[in-house]
ChimeraX commands (.cxc) that place a marker at each C-alpha (Angstrom):
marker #1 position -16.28,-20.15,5.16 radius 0.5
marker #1 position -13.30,-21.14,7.83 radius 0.5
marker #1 position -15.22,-23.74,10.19 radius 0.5
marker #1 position -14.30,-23.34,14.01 radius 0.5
marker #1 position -12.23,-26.51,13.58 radius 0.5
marker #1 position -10.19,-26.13,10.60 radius 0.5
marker #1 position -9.21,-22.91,12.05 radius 0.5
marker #1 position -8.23,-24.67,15.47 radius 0.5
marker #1 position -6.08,-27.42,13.08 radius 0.5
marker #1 position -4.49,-24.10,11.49 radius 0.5
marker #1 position -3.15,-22.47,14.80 radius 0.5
marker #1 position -2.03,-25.75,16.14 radius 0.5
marker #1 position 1.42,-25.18,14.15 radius 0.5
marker #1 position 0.97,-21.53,13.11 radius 0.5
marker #1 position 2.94,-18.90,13.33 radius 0.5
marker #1 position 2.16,-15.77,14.78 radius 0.5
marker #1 position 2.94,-12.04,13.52 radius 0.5
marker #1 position 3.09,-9.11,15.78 radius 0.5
marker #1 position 2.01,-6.15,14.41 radius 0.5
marker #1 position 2.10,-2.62,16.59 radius 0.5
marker #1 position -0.63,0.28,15.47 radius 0.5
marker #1 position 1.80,1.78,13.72 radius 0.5
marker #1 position 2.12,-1.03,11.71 radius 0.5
marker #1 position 5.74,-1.98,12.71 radius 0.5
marker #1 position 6.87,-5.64,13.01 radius 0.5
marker #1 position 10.15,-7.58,13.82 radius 0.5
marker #1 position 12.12,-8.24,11.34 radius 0.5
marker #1 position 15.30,-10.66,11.69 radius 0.5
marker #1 position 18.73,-9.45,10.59 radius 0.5
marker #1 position 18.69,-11.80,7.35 radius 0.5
marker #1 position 15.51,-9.43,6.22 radius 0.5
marker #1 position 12.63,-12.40,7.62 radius 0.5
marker #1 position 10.13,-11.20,9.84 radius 0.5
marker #1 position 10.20,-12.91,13.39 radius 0.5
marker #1 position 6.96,-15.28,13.80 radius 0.5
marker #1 position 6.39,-16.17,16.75 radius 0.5
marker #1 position 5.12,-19.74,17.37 radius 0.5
marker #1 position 1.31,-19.53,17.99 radius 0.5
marker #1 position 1.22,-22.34,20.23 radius 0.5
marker #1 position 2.61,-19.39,23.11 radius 0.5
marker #1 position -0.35,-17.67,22.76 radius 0.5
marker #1 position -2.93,-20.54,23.70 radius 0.5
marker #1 position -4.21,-23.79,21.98 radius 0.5
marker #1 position -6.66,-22.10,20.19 radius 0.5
marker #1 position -6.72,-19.25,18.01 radius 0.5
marker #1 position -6.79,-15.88,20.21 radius 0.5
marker #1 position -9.83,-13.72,20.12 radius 0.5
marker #1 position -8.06,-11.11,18.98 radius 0.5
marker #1 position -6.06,-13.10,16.24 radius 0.5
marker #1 position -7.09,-12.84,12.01 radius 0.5
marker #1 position -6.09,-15.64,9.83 radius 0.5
marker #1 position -3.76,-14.13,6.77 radius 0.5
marker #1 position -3.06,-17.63,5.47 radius 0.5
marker #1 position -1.80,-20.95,5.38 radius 0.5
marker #1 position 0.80,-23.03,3.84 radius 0.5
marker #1 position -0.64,-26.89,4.27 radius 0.5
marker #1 position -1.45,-26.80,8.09 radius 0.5
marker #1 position 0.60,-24.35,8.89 radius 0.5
marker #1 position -1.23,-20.59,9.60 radius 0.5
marker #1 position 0.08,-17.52,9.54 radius 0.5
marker #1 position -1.82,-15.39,12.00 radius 0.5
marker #1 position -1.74,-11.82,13.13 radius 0.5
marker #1 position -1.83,-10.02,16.56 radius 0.5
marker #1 position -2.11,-6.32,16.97 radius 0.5
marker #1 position 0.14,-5.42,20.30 radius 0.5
marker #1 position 0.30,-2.30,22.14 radius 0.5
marker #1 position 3.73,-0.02,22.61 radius 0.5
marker #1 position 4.85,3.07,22.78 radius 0.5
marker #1 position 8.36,3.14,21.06 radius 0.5
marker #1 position 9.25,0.09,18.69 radius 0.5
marker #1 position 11.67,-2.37,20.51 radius 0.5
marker #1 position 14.70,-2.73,18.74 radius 0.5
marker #1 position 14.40,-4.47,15.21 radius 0.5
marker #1 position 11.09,-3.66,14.77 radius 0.5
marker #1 position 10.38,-1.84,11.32 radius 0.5
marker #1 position 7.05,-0.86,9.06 radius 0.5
marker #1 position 6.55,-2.17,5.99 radius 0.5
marker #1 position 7.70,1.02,4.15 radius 0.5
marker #1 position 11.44,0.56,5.67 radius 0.5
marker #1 position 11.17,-3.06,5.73 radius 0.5
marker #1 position 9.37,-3.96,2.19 radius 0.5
marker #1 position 11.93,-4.01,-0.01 radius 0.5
marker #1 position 14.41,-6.24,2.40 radius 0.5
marker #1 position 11.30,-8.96,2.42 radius 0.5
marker #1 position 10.47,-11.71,0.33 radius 0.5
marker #1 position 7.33,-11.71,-1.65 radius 0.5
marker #1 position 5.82,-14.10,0.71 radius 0.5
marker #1 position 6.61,-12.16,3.73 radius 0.5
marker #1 position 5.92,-8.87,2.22 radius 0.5
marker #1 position 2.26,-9.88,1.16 radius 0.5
marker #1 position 1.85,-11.11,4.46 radius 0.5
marker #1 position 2.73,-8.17,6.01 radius 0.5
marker #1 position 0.73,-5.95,3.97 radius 0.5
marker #1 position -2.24,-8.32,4.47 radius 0.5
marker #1 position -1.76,-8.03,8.57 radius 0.5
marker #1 position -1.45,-3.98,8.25 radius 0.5
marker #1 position -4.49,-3.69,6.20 radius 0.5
marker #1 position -6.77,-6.57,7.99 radius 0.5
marker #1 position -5.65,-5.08,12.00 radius 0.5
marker #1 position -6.32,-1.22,10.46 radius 0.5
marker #1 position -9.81,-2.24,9.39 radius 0.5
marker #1 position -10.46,-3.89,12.61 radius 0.5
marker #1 position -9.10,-1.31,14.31 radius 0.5
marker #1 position -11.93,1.64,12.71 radius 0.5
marker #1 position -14.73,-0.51,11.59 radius 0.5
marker #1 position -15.67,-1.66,15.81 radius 0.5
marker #1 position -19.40,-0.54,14.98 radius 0.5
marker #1 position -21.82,-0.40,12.44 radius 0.5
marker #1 position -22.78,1.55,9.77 radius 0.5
marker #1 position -26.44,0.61,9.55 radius 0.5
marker #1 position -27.18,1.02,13.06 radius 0.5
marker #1 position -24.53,2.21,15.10 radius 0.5
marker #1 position -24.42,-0.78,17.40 radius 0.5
marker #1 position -21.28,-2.53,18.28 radius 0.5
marker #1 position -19.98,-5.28,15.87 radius 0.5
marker #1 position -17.52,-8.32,16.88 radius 0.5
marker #1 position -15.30,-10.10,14.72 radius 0.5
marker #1 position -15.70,-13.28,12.95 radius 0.5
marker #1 position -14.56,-16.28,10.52 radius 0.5
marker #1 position -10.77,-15.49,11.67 radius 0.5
marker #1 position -10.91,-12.10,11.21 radius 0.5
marker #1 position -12.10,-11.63,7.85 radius 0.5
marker #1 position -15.90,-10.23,8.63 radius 0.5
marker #1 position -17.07,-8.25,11.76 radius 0.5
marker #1 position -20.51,-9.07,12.89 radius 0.5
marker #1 position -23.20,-6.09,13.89 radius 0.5
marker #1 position -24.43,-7.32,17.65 radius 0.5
marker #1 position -27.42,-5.44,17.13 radius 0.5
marker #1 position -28.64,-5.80,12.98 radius 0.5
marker #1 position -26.53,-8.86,12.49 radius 0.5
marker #1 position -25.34,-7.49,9.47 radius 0.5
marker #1 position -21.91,-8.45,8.38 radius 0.5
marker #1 position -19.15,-5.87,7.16 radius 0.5
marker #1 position -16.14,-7.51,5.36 radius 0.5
marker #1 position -12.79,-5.54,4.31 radius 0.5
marker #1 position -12.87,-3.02,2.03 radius 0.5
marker #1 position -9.73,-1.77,-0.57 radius 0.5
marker #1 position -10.11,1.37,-2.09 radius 0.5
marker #1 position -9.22,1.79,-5.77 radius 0.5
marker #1 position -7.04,4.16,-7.11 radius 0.5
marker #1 position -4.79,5.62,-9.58 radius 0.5
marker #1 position -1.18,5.99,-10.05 radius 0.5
marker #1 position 0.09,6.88,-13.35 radius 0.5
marker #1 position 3.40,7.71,-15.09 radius 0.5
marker #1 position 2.45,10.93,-17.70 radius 0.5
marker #1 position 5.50,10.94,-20.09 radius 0.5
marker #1 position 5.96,12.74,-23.57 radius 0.5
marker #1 position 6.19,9.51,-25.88 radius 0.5
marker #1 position 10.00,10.35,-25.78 radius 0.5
marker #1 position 12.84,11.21,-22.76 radius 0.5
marker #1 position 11.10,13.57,-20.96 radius 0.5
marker #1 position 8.46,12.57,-17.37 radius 0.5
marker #1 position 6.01,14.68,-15.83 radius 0.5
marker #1 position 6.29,14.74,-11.67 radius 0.5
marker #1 position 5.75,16.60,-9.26 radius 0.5
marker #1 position 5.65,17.14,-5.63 radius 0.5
marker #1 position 3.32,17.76,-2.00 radius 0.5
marker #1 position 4.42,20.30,0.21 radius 0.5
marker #1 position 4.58,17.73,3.08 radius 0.5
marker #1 position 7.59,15.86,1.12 radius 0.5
marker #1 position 10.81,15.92,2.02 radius 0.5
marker #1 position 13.19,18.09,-0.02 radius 0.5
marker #1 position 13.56,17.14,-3.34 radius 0.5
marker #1 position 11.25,14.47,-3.67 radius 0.5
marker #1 position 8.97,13.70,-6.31 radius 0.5
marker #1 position 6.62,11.15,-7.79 radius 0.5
marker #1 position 4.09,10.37,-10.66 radius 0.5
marker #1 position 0.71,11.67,-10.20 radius 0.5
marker #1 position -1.98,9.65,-8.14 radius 0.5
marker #1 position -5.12,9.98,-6.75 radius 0.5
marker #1 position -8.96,8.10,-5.20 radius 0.5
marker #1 position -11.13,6.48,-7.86 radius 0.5
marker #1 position -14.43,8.66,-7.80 radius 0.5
marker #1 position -17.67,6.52,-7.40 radius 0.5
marker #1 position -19.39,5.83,-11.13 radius 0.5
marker #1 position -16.08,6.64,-12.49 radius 0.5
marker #1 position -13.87,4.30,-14.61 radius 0.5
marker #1 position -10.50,3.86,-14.03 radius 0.5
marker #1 position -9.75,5.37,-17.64 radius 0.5
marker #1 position -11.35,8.34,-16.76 radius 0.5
marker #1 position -10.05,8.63,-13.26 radius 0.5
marker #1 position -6.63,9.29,-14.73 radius 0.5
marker #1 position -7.66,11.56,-17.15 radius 0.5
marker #1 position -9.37,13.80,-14.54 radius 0.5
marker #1 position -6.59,13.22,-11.78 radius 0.5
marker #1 position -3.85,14.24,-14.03 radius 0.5
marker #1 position -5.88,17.30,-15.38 radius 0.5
marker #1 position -6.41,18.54,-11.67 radius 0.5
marker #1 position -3.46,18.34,-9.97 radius 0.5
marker #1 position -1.31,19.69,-13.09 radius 0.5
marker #1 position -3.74,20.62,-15.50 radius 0.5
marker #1 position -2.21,18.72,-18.83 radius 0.5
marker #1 position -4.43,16.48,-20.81 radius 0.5
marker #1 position -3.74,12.86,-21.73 radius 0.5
marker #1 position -4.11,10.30,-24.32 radius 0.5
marker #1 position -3.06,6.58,-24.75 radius 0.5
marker #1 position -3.84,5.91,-21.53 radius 0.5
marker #1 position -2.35,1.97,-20.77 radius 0.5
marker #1 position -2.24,-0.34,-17.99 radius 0.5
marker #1 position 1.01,-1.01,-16.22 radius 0.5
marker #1 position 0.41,-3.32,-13.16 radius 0.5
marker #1 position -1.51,-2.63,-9.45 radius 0.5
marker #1 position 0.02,-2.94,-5.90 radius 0.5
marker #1 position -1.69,-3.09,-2.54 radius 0.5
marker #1 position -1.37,-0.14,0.01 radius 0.5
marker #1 position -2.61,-0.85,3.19 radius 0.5
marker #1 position -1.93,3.22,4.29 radius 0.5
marker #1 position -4.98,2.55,4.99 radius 0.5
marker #1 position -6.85,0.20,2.25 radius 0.5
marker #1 position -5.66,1.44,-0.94 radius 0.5
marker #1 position -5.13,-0.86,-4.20 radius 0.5
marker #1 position -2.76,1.32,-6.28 radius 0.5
marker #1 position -3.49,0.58,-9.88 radius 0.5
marker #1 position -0.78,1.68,-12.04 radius 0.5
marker #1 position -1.39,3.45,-15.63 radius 0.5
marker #1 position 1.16,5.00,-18.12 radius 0.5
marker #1 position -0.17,8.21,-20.66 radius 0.5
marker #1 position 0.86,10.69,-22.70 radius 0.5
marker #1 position 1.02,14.39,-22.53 radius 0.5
marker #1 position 1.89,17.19,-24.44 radius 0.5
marker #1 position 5.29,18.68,-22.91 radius 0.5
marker #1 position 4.90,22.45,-24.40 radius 0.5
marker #1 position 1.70,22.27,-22.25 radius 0.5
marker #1 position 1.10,25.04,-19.60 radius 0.5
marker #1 position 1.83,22.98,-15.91 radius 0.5
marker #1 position -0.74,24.25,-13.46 radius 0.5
marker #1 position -0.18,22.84,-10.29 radius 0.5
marker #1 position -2.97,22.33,-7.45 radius 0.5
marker #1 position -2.88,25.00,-5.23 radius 0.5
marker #1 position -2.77,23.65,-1.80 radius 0.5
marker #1 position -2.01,20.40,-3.30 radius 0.5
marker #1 position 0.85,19.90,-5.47 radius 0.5
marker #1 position 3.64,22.40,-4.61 radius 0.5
marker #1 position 5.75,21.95,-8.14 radius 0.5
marker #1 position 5.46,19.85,-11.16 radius 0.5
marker #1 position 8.51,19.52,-13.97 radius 0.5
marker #1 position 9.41,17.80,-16.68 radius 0.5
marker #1 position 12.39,15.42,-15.88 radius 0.5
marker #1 position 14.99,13.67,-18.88 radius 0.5
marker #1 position 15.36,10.06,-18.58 radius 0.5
marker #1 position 18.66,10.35,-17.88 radius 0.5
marker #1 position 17.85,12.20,-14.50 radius 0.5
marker #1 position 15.40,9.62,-13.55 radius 0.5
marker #1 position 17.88,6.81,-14.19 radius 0.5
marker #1 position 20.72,8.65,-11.86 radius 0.5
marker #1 position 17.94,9.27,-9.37 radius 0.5
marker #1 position 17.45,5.25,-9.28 radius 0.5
marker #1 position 21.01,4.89,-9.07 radius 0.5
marker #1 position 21.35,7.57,-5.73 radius 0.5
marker #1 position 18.75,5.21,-3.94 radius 0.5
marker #1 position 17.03,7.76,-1.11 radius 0.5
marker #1 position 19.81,10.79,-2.11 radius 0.5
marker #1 position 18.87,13.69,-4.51 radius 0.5
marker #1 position 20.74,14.33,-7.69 radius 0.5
marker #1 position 19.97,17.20,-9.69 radius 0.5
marker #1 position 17.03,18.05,-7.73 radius 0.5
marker #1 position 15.18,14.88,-7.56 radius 0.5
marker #1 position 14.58,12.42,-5.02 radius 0.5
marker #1 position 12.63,9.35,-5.93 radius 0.5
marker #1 position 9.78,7.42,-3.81 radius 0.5
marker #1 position 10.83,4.31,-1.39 radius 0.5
marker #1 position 11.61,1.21,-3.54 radius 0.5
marker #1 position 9.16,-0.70,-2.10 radius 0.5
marker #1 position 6.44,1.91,-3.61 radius 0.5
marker #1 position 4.85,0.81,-6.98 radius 0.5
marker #1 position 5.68,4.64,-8.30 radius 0.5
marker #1 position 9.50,3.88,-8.09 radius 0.5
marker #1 position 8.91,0.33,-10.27 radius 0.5
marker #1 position 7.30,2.08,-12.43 radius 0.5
marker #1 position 9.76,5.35,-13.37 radius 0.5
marker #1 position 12.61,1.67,-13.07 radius 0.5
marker #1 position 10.61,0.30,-15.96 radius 0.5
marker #1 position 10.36,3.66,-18.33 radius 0.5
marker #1 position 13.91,4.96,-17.39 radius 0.5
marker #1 position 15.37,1.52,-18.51 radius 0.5
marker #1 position 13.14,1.22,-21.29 radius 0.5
marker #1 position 14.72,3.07,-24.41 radius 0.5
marker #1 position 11.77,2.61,-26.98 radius 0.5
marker link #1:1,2 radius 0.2
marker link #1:2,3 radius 0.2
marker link #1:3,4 radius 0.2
marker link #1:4,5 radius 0.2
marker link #1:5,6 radius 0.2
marker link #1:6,7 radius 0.2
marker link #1:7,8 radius 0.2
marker link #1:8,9 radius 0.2
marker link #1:9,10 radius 0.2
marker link #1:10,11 radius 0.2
marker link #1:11,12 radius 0.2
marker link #1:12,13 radius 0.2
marker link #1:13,14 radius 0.2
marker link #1:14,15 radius 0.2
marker link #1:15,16 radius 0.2
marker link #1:16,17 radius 0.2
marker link #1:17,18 radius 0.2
marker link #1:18,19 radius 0.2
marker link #1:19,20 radius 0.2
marker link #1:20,21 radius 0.2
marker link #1:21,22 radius 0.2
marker link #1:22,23 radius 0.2
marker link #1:23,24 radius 0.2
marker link #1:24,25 radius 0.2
marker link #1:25,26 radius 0.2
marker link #1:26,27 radius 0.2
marker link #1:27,28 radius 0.2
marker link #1:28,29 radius 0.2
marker link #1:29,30 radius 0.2
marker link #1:30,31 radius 0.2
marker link #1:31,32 radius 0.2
marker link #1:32,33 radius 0.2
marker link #1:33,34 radius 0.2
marker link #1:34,35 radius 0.2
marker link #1:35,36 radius 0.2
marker link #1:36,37 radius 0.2
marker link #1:37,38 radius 0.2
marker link #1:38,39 radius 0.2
marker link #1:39,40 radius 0.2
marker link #1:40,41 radius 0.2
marker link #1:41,42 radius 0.2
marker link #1:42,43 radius 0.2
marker link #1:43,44 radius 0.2
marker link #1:44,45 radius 0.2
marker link #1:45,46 radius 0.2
marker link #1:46,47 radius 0.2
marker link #1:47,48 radius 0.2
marker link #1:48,49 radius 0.2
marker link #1:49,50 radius 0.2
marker link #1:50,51 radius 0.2
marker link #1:51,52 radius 0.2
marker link #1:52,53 radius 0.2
marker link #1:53,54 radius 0.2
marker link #1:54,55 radius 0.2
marker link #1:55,56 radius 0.2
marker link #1:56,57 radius 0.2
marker link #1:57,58 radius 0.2
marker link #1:58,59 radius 0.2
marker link #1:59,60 radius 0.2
marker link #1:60,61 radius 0.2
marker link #1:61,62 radius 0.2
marker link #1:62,63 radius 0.2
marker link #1:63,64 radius 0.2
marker link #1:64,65 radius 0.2
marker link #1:65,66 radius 0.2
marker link #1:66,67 radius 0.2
marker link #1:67,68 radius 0.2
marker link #1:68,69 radius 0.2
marker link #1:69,70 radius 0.2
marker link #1:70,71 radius 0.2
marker link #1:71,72 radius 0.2
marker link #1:72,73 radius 0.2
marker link #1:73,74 radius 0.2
marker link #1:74,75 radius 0.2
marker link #1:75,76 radius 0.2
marker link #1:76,77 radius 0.2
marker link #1:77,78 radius 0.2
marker link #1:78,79 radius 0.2
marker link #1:79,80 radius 0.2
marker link #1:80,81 radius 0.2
marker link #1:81,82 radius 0.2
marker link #1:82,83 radius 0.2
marker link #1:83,84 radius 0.2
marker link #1:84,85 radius 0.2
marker link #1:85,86 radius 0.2
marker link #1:86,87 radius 0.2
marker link #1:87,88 radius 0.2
marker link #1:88,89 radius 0.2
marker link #1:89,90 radius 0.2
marker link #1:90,91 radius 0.2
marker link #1:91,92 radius 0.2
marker link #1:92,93 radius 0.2
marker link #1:93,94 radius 0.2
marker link #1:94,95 radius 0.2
marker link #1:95,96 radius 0.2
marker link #1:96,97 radius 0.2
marker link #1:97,98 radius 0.2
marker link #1:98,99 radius 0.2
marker link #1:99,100 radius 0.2
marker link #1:100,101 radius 0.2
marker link #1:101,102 radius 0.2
marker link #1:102,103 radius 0.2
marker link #1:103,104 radius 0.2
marker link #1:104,105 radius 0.2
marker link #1:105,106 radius 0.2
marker link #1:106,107 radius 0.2
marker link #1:107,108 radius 0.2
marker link #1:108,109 radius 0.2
marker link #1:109,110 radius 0.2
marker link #1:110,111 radius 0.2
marker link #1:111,112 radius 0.2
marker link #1:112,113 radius 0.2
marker link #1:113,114 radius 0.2
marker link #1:114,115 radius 0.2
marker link #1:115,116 radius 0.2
marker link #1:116,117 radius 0.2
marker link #1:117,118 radius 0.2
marker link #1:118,119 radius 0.2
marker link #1:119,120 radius 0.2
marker link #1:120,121 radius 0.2
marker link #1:121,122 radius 0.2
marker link #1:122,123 radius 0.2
marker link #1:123,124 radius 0.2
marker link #1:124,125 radius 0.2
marker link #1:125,126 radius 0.2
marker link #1:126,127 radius 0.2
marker link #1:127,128 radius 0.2
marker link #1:128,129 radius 0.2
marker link #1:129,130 radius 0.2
marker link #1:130,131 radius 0.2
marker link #1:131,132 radius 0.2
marker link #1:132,133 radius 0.2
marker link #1:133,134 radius 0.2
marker link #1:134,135 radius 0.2
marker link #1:135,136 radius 0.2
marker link #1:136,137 radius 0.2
marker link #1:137,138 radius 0.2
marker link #1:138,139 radius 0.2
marker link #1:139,140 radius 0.2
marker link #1:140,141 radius 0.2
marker link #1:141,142 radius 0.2
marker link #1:142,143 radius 0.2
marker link #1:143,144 radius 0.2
marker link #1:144,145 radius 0.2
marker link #1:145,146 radius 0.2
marker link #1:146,147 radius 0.2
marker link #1:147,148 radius 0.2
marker link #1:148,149 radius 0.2
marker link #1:149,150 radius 0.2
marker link #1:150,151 radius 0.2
marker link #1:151,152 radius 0.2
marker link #1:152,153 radius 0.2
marker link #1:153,154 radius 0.2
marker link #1:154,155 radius 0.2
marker link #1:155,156 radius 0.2
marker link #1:156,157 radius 0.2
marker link #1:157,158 radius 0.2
marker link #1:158,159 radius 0.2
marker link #1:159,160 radius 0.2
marker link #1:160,161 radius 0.2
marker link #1:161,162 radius 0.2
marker link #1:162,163 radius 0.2
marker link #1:163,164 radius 0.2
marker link #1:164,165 radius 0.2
marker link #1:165,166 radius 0.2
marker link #1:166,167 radius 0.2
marker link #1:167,168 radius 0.2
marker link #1:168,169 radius 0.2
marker link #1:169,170 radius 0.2
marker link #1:170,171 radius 0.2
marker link #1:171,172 radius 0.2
marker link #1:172,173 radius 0.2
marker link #1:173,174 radius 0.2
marker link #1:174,175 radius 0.2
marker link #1:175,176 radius 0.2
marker link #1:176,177 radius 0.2
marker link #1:177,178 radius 0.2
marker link #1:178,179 radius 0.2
marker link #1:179,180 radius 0.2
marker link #1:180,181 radius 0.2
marker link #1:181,182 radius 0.2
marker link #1:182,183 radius 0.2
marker link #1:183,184 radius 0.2
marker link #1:184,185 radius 0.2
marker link #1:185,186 radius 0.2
marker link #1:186,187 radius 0.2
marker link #1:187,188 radius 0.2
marker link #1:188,189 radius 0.2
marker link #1:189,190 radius 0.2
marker link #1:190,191 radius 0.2
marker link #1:191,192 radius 0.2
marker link #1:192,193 radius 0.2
marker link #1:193,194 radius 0.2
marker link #1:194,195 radius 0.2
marker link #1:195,196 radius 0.2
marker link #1:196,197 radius 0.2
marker link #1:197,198 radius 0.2
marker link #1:198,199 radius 0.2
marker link #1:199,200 radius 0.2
marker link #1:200,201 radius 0.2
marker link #1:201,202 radius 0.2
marker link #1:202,203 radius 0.2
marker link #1:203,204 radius 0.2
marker link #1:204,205 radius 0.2
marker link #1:205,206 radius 0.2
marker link #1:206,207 radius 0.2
marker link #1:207,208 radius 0.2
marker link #1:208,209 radius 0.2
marker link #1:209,210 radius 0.2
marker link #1:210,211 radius 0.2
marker link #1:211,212 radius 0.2
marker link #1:212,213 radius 0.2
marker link #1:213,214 radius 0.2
marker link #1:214,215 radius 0.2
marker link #1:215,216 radius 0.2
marker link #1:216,217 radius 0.2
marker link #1:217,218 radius 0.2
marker link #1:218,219 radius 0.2
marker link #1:219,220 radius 0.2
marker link #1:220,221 radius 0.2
marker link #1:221,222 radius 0.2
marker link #1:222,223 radius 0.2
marker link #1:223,224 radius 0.2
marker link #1:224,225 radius 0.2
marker link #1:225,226 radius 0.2
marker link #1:226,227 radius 0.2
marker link #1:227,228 radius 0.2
marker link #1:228,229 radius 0.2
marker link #1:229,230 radius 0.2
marker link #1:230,231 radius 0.2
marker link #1:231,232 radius 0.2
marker link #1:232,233 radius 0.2
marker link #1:233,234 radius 0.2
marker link #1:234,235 radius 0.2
marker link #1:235,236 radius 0.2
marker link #1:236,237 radius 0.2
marker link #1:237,238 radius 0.2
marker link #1:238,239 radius 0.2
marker link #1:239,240 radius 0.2
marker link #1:240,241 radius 0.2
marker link #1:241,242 radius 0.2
marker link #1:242,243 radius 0.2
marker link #1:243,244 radius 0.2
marker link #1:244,245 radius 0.2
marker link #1:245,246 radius 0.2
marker link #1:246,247 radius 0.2
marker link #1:247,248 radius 0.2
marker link #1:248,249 radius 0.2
marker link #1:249,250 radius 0.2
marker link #1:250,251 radius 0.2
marker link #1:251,252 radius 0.2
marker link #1:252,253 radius 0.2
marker link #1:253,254 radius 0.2
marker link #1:254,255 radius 0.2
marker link #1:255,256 radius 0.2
marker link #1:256,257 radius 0.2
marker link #1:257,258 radius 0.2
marker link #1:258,259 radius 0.2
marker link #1:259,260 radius 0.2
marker link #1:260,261 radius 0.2
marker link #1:261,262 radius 0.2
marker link #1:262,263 radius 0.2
marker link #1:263,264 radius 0.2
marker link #1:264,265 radius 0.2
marker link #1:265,266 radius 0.2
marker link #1:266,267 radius 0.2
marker link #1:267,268 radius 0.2
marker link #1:268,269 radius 0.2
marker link #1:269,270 radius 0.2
marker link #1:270,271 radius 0.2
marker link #1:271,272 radius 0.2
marker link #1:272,273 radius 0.2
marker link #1:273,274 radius 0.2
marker link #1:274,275 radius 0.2
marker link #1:275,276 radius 0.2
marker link #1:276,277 radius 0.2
marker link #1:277,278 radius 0.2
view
């Protein structure tokens, strides 16, 4: 528990990011983002202000601010993610994620009655139950289905742009393992069973509280693809060799295939099998 006065000791030299409700921030032209020394903003932490962390005495704070077209420099963390360092990216995330709770959790779910925030940001307080509501992730899976040799299995939304597709992902059911999320994800949206189902590394996704665990599988490529109607507007099988000149292209398409942001944990992952040649 943060005590009034060690948070007090922590905004005394802290620096302040400004986050818009889009989730934008400034970021300098040397790919930092622009804190702003907290001391402007009062000699105490601001009421509105959550705590993402601290180096020594120094914290690094977050306020939400209010406009209605980004001043010049600012950028979200989808543009801006891959230009940060891994410092500034997790703090970024961590301010996206903390002001979007804040932002839709302002009563509560026991009683309805208003709820205020507390411990620098990290609980929000029920004014009428007490109860206290802290910040919730949401689990779920991401997974690269491949054939065991060259060949990929991805597909694409209709809301995409043109020539973009990804590896298969989807929410974590309640009572549901993370094993067996995959296995009934995969068979939904593209109707193909897998085996050897292995874990390949997680990412946070504050659009809006996701934790993006990351699984590899196999999948029989003679298999009938059935996409999700409504949901998935194509699924294909790609070669290796497309997937590596797709990495290459950055944000272009090449032979009908556009890969995710680089920032995304779907592109690190097709990086890792497309370089991999076991």
């Amino acid at each position: 528990m943060l005590r009034n006065a060690r948070a007090t000791e922590l905004w005394a030299d802290g620096r302040i990011l400004l986050v818009d409700a889009k989730g934008r921030t400034r970021v300098d032209e040397d790919g930092r983002l622009a804190y702003q020394p907290a001391a402007d903003f009062g000699n105490g932490p601001a009421p509105n202000a959550v705590l993402l962390g601290a180096d020594g005495d120094i914290g690094y704070w977050a306020l939400r601010v209010e406009q209605d077209v980004p001043q010049e420099g600012w950028r979200g963390l989808r543009s801006a993610g891959a230009l940060l360092n891994d410092t500034d990216a997790g703090l970024l995330t961590t301010a996206v994620a903390l002001l979007g709770w804040h932002d839709n959790a302002r009563y509560c779910a026991r009683c309805g009655a208003a709820t205020t925030r507390a411990q620098s940001g990290w609980v929000r307080r029920c004014t009428g139950c007490d109860r206290e509501e802290y910040p919730r992730t949401d689990p779920s899976m991401i997974c690269l289905v491949h054939d065991g040799a060259d060949h990929v299995l991805l597909a694409r939304q209709p809301s995409w742009p043109a020539d973009r597709y990804s590896v298969l992902a989807g929410f974590v059911e309640v009572g549901e393992s993370l094993e067996a999320c995959v296995r009934r994800e995969v068979s939904e949206e593209v109707g193909v069973e897998v085996s050897d189902v292995r874990y390949l590394g997680s990412q946070p996704w504050p659009f809006p509280r996701s934790l993006m665990l990351g699984f590899a599988a196999i999948a029989d490529r003679s298999a009938p693809l059935c996409p999700a109607d409504g949901e998935i507007e194509d699924a294909r099988w790609f070669h290796r060799a497309d997937v590596r000149a797709a990495l290459n292209a950055e944000d272009v398409a090449v032979s009908g295939l556009r890969l995710p942001p680089s920032v995304s944990i779907a592109y690190g992952m097709l990086s890792g099998w497309a370089h991999h040649d076991g």
